[in-house]
N, C-alpha and C positions, 0 to 999 in steps of 0.2 A: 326170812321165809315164814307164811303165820304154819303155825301149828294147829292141826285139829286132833281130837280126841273121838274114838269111835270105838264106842261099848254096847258091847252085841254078842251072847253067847254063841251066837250060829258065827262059827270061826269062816267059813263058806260065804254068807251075806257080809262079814267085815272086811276081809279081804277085798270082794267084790268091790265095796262102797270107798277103803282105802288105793285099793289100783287108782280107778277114776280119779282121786281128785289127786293123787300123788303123780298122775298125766300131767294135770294144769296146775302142777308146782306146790302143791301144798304140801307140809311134813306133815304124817300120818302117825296116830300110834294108837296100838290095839288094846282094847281091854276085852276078855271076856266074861268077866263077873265086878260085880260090885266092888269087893276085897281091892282088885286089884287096878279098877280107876281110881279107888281113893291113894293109893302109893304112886299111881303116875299125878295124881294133881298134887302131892302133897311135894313130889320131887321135882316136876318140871316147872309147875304153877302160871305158867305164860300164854293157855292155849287162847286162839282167836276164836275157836267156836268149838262146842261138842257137841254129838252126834248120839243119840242114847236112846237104848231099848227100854219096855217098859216090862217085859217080862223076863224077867233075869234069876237064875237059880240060887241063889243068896240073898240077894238083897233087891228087893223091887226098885224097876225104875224109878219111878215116882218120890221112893226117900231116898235115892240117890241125887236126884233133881232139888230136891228141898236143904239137900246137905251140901250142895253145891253151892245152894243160892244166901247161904251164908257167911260165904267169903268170895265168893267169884260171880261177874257181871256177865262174863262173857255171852252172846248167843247160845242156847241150847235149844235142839231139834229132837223130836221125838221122832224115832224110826220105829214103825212097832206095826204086828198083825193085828194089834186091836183095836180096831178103827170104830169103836160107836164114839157119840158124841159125850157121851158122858165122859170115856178116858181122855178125849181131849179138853175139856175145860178141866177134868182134873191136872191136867198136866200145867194146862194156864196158870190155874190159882199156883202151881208148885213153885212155879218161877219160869216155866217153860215158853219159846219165842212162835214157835211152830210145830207141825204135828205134818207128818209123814206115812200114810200107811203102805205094809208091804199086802201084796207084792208093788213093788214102784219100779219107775221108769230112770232107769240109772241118768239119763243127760237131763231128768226134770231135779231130781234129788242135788247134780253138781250146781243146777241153775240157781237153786234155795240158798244152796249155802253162799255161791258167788254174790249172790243178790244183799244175805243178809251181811256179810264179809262188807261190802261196799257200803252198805248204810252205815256201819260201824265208822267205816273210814270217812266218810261224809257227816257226822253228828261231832265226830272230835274234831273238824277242819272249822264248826260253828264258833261259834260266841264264846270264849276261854274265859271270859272273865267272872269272879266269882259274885252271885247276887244273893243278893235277900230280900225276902218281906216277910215282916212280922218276925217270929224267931226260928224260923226255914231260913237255912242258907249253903245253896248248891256251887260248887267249882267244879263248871266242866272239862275241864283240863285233867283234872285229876276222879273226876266221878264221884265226889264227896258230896254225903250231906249231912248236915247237922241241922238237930233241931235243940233246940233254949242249950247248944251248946255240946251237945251228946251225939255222937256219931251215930247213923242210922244206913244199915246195909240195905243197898238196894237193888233189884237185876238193875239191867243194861235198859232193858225194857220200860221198866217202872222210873227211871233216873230220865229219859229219853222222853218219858210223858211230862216226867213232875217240871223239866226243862220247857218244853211246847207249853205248859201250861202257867209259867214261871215267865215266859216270852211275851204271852197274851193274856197276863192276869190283870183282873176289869173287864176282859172281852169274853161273851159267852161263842162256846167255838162246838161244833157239832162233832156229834162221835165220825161220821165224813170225815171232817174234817182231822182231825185225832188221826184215824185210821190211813189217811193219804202219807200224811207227815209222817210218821215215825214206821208203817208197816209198808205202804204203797202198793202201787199194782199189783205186787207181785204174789200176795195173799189173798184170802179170799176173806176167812172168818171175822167179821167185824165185830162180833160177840166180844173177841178179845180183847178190845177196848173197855167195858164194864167190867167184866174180870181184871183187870190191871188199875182202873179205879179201886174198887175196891180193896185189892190190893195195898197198893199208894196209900190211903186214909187210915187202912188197920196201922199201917207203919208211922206214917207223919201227923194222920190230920183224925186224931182219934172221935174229938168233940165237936165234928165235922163244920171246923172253922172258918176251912178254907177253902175248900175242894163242894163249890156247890152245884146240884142236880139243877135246872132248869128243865122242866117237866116238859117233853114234848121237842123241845129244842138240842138243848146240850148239856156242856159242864163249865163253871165259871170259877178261875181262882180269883177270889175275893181279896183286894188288898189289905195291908195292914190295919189302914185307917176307915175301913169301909168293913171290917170283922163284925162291927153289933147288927148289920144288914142281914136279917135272914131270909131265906128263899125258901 
């Protein structure tokens, strides 16, 4: 059974959001502050996605999301009343997959998570075997990467691009196309493609070796042997 994590001070909205998906089978568990999702992740550490406020009386969403995203891939959803667009690209660069505002439609919120539950289970069913170019090298089986040797933690997110982009490196492929692949119909915000670039290069591709802009078009990983090529 996947396990989800739902951390949300309004104990009324978690329940709420725990019923629903605890209907269509999923194991649920509650946090209501910061404090005390960091002792359910540190004890149960298996969840298939979490569910996370951004205004929490301890310890802000947002470094809860960033403290997450240093040992765990999992999907993360922002459920939260603060809906400009700025707390959502904040939550992007944080490590975050999606952004939710309340008040929400309780069978659109189970459909998010089913949806993004499904791509997870569709991306480990891909290509297992581990590659490299240059001194990047991904195991998608296990969600590793190393670069000149040195492990490099990555979301689910960022591993799932650096993968698509690792599948079709030489090929310049549009944020479309990016955005089809790894997020699909089922989002909307294509912003979040740049943001997870960006991302991806602070982590792997610091002296932007690999991961090249194509002005107007898209993004090209550059292979090993084609690196002195600048764009």
């Amino acid at each position: 059974m996947e396990k989800i994590l739902i951390v949300d001070d309004d104990r009324e909205i978690a329940s709420l959001i725990s019923d629903a998906l605890t209907d269509e089978g999923y194991e649920c568990f509650l946090a209501f502050n910061g404090e005390h999702a960091f002792t359910l992740l540190n004890s149960i550490q298996d969840f298939s996605l979490i569910l996370l406020d951004i205004m929490m009386p301890d310890i802000d969403g947002l470094e809860i999301c960033r403290e997450i995203r240093k040992t765990i891939s999992c999907p993360i959803l922002f459920v939260t009343a603060r809906n400009r667009t700025y707390d959502a690209m904040l939550g992007f660069e944080m490590g975050a997959d999606d952004y939710i505002s309340k008040p929400f439609v309780v069978e659109e919120l189970v459909a998010r998570v089913k949806a993004h539950l499904r791509r997870e289970k569709r991306s480990l069913q891909k290509n297992n075997s581990t590659m490299t170019i240059g001194d990047i090298t991904i195991d998608p089986e296990s969600y590793e990467v190393t670069v000149n040797g040195k492990s490099v933690e990555l979301s689910m997110r960022e591993f799932q691009l650096l993968h698509y982009l690792f599948i079709n490196a030489g090929k310049v492929v549009s944020k479309e196309q990016i955005f089809s692949a790894i997020w699909g119909a089922d989002f909307t915000d294509i912003g979040t493609v740049a943001v997870n670039i960006k991302n991806l290069r602070d982590k792997i591709d610091k002296d932007n070796r690999y991961i090249k802009t194509i002005w107007g078009v898209g993004y090209k990983f550059v292979k090993h042997q084609e690196k002195e090529n600048e764009y």
